[in-house]
Backbone bond lengths (Angstrom), bond angles and torsions (degrees), N, CA, C in turn:
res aa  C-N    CA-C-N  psi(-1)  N-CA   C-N-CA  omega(-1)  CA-C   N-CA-C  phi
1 X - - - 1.413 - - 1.528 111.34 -
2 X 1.407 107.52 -87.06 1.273 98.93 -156.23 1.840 104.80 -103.27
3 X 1.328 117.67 -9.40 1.107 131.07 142.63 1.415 124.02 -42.82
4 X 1.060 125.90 -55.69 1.212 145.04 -175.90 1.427 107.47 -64.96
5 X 1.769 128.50 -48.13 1.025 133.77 164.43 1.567 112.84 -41.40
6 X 1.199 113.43 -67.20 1.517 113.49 -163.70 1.834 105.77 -69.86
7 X 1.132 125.76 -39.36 1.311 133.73 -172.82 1.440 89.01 -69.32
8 X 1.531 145.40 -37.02 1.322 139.89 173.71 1.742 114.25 -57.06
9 X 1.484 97.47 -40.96 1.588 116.28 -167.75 1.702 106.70 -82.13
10 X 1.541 100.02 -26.61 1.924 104.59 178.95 1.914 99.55 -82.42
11 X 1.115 103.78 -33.84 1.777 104.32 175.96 2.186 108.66 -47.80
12 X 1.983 75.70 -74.68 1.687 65.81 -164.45 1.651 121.10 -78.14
13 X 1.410 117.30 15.93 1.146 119.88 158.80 1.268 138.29 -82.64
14 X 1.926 97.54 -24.32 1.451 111.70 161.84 1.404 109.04 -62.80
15 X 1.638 96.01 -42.14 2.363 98.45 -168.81 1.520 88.80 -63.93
16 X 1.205 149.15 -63.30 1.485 143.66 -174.71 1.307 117.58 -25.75
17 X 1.696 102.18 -52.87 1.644 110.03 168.59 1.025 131.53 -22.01
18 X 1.775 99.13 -80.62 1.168 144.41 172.36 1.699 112.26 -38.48
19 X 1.492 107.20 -57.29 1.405 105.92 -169.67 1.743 127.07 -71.93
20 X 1.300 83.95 -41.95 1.873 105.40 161.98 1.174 108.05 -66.31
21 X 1.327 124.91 139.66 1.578 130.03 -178.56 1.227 114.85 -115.89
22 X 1.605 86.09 -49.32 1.867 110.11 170.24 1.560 120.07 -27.01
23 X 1.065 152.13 120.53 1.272 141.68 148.73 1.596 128.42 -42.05
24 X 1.577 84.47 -53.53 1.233 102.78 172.15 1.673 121.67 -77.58
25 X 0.520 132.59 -12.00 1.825 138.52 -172.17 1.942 82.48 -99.23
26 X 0.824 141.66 -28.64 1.296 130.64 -150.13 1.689 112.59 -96.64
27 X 1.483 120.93 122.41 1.446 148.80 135.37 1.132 113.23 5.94
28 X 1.254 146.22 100.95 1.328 124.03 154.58 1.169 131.24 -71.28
29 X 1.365 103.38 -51.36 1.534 114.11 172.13 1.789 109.30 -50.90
30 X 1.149 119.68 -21.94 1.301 116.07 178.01 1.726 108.01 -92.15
31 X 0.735 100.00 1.75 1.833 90.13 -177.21 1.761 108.41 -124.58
32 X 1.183 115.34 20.72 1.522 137.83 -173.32 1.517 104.68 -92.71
33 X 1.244 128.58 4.16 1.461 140.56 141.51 1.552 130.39 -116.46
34 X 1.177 102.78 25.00 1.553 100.01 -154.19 1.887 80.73 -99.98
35 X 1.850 83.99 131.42 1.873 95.11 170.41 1.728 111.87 -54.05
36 X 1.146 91.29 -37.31 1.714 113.27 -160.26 1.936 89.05 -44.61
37 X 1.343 108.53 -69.40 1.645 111.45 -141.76 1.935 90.02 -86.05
38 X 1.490 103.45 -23.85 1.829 94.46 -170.69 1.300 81.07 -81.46
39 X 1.174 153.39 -46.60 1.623 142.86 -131.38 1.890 88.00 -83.20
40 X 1.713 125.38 -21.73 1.128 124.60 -165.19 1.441 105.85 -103.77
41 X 1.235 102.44 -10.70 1.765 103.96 169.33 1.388 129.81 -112.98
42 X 1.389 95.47 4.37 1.545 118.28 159.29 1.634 112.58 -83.31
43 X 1.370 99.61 -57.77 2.063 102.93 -175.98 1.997 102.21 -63.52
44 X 1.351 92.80 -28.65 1.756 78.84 -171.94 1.494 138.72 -55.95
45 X 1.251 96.93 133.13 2.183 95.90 -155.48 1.445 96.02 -89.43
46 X 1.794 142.82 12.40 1.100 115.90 -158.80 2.009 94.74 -81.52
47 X 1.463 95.88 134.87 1.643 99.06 163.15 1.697 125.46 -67.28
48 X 1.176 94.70 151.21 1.607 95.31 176.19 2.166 102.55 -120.92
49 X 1.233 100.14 157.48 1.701 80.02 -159.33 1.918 78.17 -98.95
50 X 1.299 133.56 -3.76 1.643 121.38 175.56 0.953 112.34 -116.41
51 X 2.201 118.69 27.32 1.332 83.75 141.53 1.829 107.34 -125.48
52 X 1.326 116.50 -168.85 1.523 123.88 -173.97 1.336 97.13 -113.19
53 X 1.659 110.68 87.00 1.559 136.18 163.32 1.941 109.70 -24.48
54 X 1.404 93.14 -57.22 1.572 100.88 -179.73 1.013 124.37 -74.24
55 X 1.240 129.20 -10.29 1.131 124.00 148.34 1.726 142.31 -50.63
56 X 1.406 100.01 -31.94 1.432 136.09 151.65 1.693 100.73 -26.52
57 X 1.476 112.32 -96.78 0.846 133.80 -175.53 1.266 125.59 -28.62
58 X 1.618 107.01 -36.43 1.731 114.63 -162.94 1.512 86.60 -99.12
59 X 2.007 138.49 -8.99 1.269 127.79 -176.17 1.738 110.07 -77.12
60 X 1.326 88.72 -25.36 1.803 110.98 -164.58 1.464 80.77 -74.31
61 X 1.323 121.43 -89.11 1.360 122.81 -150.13 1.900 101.68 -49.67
62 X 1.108 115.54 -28.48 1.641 91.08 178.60 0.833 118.16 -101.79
63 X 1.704 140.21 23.68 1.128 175.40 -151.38 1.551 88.16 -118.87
64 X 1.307 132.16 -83.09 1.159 148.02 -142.83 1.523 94.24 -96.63
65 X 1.140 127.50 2.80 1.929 115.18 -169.22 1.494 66.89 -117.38
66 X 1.764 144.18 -52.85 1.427 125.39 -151.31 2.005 83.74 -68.60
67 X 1.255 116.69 -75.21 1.600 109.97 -162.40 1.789 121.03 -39.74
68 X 1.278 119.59 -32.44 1.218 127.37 131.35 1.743 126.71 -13.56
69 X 1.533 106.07 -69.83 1.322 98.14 -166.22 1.665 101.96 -81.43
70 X 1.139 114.96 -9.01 1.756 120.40 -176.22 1.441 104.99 -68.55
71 X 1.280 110.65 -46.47 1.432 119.67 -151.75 1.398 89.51 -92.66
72 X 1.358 151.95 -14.44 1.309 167.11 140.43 1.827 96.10 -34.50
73 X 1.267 76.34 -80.22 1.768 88.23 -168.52 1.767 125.49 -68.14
74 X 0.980 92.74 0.95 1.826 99.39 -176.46 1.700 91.76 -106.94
75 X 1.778 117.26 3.39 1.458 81.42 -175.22 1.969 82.80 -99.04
76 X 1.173 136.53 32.33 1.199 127.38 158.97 1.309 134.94 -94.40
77 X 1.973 122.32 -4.04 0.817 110.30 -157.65 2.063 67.84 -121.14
78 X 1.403 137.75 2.01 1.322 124.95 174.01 1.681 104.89 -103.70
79 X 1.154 121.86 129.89 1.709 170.82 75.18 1.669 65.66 103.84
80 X 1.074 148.76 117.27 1.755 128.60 122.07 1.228 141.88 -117.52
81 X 1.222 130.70 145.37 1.219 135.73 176.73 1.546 128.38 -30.82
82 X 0.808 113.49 -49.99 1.395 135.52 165.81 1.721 144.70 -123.20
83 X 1.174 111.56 60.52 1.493 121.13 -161.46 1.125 106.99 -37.41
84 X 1.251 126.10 -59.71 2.025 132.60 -170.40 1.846 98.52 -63.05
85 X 1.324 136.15 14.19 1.054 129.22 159.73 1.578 100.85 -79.51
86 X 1.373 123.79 -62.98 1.337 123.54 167.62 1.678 134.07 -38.28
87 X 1.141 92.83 -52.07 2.060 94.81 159.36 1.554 125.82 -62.68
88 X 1.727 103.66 -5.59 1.645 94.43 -150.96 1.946 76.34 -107.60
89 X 1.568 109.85 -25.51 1.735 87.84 -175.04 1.502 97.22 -119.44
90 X 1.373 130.28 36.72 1.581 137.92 134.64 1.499 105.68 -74.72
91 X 1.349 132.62 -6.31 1.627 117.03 176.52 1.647 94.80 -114.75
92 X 1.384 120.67 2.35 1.532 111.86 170.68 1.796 102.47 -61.97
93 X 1.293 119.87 169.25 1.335 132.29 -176.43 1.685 102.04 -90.17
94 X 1.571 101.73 -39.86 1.745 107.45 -169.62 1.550 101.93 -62.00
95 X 0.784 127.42 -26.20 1.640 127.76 -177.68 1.652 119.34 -100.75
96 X 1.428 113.87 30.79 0.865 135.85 165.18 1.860 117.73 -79.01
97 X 0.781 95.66 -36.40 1.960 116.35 167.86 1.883 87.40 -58.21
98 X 0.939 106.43 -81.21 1.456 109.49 -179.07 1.384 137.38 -27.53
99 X 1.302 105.04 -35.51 1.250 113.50 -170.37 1.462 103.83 -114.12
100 X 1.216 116.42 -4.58 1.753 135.22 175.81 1.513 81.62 -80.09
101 X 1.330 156.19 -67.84 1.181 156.04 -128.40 2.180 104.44 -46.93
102 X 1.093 98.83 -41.08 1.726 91.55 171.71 1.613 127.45 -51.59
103 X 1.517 103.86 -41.14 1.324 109.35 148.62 1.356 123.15 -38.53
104 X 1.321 136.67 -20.41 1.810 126.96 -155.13 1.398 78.60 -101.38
105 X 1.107 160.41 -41.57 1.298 138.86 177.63 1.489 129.30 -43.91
106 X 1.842 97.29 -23.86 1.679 96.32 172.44 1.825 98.10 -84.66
107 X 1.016 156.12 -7.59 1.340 161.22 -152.63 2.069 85.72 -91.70
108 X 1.540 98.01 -46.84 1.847 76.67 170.24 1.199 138.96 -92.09
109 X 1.754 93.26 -2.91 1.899 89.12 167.77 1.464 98.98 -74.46
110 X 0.943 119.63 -21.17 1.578 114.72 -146.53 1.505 96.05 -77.13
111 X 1.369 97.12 -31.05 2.235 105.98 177.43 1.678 116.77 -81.03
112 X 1.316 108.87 -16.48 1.260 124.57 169.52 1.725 110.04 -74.54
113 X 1.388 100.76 -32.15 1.488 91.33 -166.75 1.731 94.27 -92.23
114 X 1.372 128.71 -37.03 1.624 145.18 161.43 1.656 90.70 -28.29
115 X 1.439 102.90 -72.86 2.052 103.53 -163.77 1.498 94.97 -46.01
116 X 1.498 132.59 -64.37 1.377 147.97 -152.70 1.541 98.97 -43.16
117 X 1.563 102.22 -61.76 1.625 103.14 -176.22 1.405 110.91 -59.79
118 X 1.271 128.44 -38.27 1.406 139.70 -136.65 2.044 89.58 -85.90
119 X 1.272 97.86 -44.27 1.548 108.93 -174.98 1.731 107.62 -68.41
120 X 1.063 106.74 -50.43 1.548 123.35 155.03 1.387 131.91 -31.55
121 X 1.170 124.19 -48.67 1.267 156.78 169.09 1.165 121.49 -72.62
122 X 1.126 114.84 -45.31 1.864 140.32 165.05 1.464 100.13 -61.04
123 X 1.543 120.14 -61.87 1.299 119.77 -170.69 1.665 122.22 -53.15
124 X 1.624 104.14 -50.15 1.243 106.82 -145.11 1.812 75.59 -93.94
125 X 0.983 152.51 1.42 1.344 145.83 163.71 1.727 121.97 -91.39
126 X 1.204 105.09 16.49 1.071 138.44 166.55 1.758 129.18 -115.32
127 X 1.612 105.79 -5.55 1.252 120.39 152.74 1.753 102.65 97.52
128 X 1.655 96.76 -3.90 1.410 78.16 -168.76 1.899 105.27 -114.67
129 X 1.369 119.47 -166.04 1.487 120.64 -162.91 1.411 89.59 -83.38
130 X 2.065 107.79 164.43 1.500 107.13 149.36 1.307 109.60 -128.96
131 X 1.425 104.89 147.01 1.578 121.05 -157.24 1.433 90.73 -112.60
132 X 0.983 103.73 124.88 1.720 118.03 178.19 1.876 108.35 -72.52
133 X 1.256 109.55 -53.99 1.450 125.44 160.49 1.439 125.25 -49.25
134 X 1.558 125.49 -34.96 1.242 135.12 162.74 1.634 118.81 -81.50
135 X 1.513 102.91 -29.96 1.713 97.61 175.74 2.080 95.30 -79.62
136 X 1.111 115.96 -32.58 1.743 99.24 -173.05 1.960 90.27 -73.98
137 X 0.860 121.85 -61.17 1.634 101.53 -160.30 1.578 99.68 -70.29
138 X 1.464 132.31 17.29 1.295 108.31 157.98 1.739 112.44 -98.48
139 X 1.335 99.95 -27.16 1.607 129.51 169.87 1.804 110.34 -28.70
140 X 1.642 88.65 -54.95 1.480 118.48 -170.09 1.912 120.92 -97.37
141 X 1.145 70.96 -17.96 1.477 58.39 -174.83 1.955 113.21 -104.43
């Protein structure tokens, strides 16, 4: 269904890519799925010196430890064969990562409060004021 839609829509947007060479002749809105140009702005190593690279890293991993604990935990409320399989390796130790996963939600306050200072820090070392009211409606808007 609806899988199928977008994996249809990432195809011929990649072939669009691909076929257009032009810069100029070229769609944006049409190339806003294309593997071709995200797959090249994903691998690209150029640094930027304003932003915090590592931060990256720690979004992914609690990104992937929260979808982790979902896909963990949603297989308890679907149909199974054997329930006491689930109680018997919730007291294993290895699945402790797993069940830690509620924790990774504090990993983004903790980057929220990191950006806050970091923007903060940036600002007022730049000579100028910080507006608590101007950083939320830029936040937000």
């Amino acid at each position: 269904g609806i899988l199928s839609f977008f994996g249809l829509l990432c195809i011929l947007s990649t072939a669009y890519d691909l076929i257009v060479s032009d810069p100029r002749k070229r769609r944006e809105i049409l190339m806003v799925f294309s593997w071709y140009t995200n797959g090249k702005l994903l691998l690209k190593t150029k640094r930027s010196t304003s932003t915090l690279d590592c931060l990256h890293g720690i979004r992914f991993l609690s990104i992937a430890w929260i979808v982790l604990g979902h896909v963990y935990a949603s297989t308890f409320i679907l149909p199974a064969a054997n329930i006491l399989y689930f109680f018997e390796h919730d007291k294993m130790w290895e699945h402790c990562f797993i069940k830690g996963a509620v924790f990774a939600v504090d990993s983004f306050l903790t980057l929220s409060g990191a950006l806050l200072c970091y923007i903060f820090m940036t600002t007022m070392s730049k000579g100028r004021n910080f507006s608590l009211i101007i950083y939320f409606l830029h936040r937000y808007m």
